[in-house]
N, C-alpha and C positions, 0 to 999 in steps of 0.2 A: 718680265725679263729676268733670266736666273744670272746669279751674281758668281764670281767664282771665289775661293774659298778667302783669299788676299781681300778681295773687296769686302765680303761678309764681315772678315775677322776688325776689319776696318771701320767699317757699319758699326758693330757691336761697342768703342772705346769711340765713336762719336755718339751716337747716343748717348754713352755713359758721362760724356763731359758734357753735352747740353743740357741731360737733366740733374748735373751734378751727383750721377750717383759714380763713385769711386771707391765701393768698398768691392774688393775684388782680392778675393782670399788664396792665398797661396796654396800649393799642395805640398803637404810634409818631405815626399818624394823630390820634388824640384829645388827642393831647399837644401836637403843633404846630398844633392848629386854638386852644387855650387859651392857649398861651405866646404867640403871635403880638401878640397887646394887653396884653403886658406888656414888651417890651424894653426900654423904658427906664429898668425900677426894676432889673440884672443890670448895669450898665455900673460896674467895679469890684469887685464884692462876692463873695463866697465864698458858694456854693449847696451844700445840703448833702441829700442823698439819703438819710436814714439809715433807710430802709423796703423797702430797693430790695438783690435778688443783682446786683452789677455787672454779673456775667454774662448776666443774665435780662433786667435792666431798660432800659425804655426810654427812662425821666428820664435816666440816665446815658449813653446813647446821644445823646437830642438834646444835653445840655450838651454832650459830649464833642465833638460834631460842629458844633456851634455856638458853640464858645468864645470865638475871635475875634471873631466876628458880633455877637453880644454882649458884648464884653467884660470878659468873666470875669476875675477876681484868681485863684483857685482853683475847684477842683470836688472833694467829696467823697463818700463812699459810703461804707456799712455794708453787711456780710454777715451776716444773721441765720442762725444753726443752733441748733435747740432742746437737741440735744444736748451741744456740744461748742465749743471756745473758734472764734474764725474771724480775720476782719481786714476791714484799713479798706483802703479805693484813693484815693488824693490824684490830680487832676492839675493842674497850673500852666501849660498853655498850652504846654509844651517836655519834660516827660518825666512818667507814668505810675509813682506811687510805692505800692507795697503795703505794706502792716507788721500783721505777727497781732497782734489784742486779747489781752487777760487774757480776754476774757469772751464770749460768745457773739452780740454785734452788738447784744440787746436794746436800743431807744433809752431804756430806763428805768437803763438801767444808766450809775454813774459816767463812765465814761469814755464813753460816744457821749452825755454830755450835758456833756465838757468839749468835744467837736466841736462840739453844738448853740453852747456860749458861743461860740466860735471864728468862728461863720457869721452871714452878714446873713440871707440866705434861705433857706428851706426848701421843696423841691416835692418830693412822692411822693406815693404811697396808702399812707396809713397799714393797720394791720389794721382793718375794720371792727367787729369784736370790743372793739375800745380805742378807740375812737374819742372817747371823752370825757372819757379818760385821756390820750387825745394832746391834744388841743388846750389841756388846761389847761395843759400840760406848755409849749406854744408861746408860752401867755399870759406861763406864771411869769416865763418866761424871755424877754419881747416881744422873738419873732419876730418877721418877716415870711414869708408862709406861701402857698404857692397847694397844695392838698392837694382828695383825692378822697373822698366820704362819700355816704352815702345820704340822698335828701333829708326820708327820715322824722327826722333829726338837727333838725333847723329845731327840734323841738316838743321837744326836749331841755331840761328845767331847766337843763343846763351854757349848753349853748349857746344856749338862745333870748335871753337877757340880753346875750349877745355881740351877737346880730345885732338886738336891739331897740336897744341902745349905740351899733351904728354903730362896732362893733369889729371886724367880720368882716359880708361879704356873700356871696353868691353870683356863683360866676365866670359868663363871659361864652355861652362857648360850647356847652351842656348845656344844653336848657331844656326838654325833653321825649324822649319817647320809649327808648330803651335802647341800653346798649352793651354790645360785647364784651368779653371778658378771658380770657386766656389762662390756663389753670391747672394746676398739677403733674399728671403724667399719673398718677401714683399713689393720687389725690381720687377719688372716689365722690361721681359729681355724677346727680341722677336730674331727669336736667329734658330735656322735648323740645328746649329750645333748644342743647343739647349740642351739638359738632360736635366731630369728630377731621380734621384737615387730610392731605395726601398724606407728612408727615414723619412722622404718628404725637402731632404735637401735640392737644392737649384743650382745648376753647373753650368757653363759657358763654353766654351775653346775659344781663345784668341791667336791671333796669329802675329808672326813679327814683335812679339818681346822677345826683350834681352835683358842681362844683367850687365850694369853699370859697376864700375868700383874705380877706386884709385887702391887700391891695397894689389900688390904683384901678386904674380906666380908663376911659375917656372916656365909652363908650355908658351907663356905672351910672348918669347925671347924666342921660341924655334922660326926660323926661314921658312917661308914660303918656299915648294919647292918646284920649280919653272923651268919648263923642256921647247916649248914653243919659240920658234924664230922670226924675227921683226922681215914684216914685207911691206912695200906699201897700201897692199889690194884687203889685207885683211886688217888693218890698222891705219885707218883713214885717220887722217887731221879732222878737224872742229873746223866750220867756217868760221865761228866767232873765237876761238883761241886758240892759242900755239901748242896743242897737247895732241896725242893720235887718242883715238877710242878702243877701249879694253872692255867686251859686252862681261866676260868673266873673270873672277881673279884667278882660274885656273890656267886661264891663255893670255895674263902675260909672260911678253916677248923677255927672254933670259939675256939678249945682247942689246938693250935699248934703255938708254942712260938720259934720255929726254921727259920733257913732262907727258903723264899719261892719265887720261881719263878712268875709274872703274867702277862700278858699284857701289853704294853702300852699305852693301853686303861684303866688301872688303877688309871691313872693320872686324868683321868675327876673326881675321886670321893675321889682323896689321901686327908687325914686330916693327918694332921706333928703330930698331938697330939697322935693320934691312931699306928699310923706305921711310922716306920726308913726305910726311904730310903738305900740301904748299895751298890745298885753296879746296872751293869746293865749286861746282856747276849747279846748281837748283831753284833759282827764282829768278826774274827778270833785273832784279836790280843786283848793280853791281859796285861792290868797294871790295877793301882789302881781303876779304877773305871767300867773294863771289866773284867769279865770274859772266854771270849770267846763263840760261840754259842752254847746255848743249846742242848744238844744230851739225848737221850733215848733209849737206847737197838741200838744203832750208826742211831736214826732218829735225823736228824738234825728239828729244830722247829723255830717258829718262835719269833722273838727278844722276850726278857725277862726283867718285873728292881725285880730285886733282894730286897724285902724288910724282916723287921722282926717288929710281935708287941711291942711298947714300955710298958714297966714294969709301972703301974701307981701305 
């Protein structure tokens, strides 16, 4: 049975969390299309990579290449080995300093969370595997953070409170479609999107990442712009809650000031100023911040966040 590409991209970061492989390398490209609207939270501050083989990584490439440009105080990095102790890479703008850990790079471990207190900023991809264990970890500790996740995270009990808070958004440049990542040539990846490049390297495409951050930027503030008018035939009610159904965030209703169901794919274009976050539709159990899933005439649909316009 052939899969379609959402499923596949799917397929490829469950395997990769049940055999724990999580090293999934970014591409240079993908990194300077996101950093580019964020320069001016970097001028001064210590950036801290602690997700990333120096060797490998491409966060550490752009800081490193970009230090001045940005005005870096420092730049750090973590070496994760599952087995065996590893080390850190400092740099300060004038000289490249290494020193082996007690411990194996883990960011849960003592010492690369006395890095973390050390740093203003934090960018990598974390493991997707931890992913909820990372970012609480970012909270404990109020980072500032631009990081890589899948955008199935959004419907996270951790994280959906975060992004209903207005504690973390969705970055700028990721709003559909899929990317590549490079991965250890040793994984066992069974996906048509596989590629091996002319060096012997091993490539992926995943689908449905995003970038995560709580650091602003200009465009999160522009308005949705909405032409479409509220009827009842094309904006049905929920059986199970008081919101009508919005299949896309391009057809919501411009005159309709009620709660409304949309995607969460809605996330790529939320402005906090425009709309209230109020809840979300996605699993059967319901408290403060679920409803329960979506149903229409008893069709079950797919996840929902629940928002309403704010009264300006």
């Amino acid at each position: 049975m052939s899969m379609t590409k959402a499923e596949n991209g799917n397929k490829v970061l469950c395997n990769a969390k049940s055999a724990k492989q999580d090293e999934f390398y970014t591409q240079l490209t993908d990194i300077e299309k996101e950093l580019k609207h964020y320069k001016s939270h970097f001028s001064g501050k210590t950036v801290f990579c602690n997700c990333d083989d120096p060797e490998e990584s491409n966060f550490w490439k752009y800081f490193y290449l970009n230090f001045e440009v940005l005005g870096l105080k420092k730049l750090i990095a973590t070496h994760y080995d599952p087995k065996e102790p590893t080390y850190k890479i400092e740099y300060d703008g004038e000289r490249i300093k290494i020193d082996k850990l007690e411990g194996n790079g883990d960011f849960r471990s003592q010492e690369c969370i006395e890095l973390l207190k050390e740093s203003d900023v934090v960018v990598t991809n974390p493991p997707f595997s931890l992913f909820r264990e990372y970012v609480a970890q970012l909270m404990e500790y109020d980072k500032k953070f631009l990081i890589i996740g899948n955008q199935n995270a959004i419907t996270y009990k951790e994280i959906f409170p975060l992004l209903k808070g207005n504690k973390m958004w969705l970055g700028y440049s990721i709003h559909s479609g899929d990317r590549e990542f490079r991965v250890p040539n040793h994984y066992t990846i069974y996906s048509p999107s596989k590629r091996v490049d002319s060096e012997g390297n091993q490539y992926v495409r995943v689908v449905g990442v995003r970038w995560f951050a709580n650091l602003d930027y200009e465009e999160r503030h522009e308005d949705i712009l909405l032409y479409k008018k509220y009827n009842e035939t094309d904006y049905p009610k929920y059986d199970n809650y008081d919101a009508i159904n919005v299949d896309k965030t391009k057809d919501i209703p411009c005159d309709y000031h009620g709660a409304m169901g949309v995607p969460i794919t809605f996330m790529d274009k939320y402005n906090p100023e425009q709309f209230e976050i109020t809840g979300q539709m996605v699993t059967t159990k319901v408290d403060e911040f679920n409803h329960g899933y979506p149903y229409i005439n008893g069709k079950k649909l797919y996840a929902r966040i629940v928002i309403k316009r704010r009264v300006n």
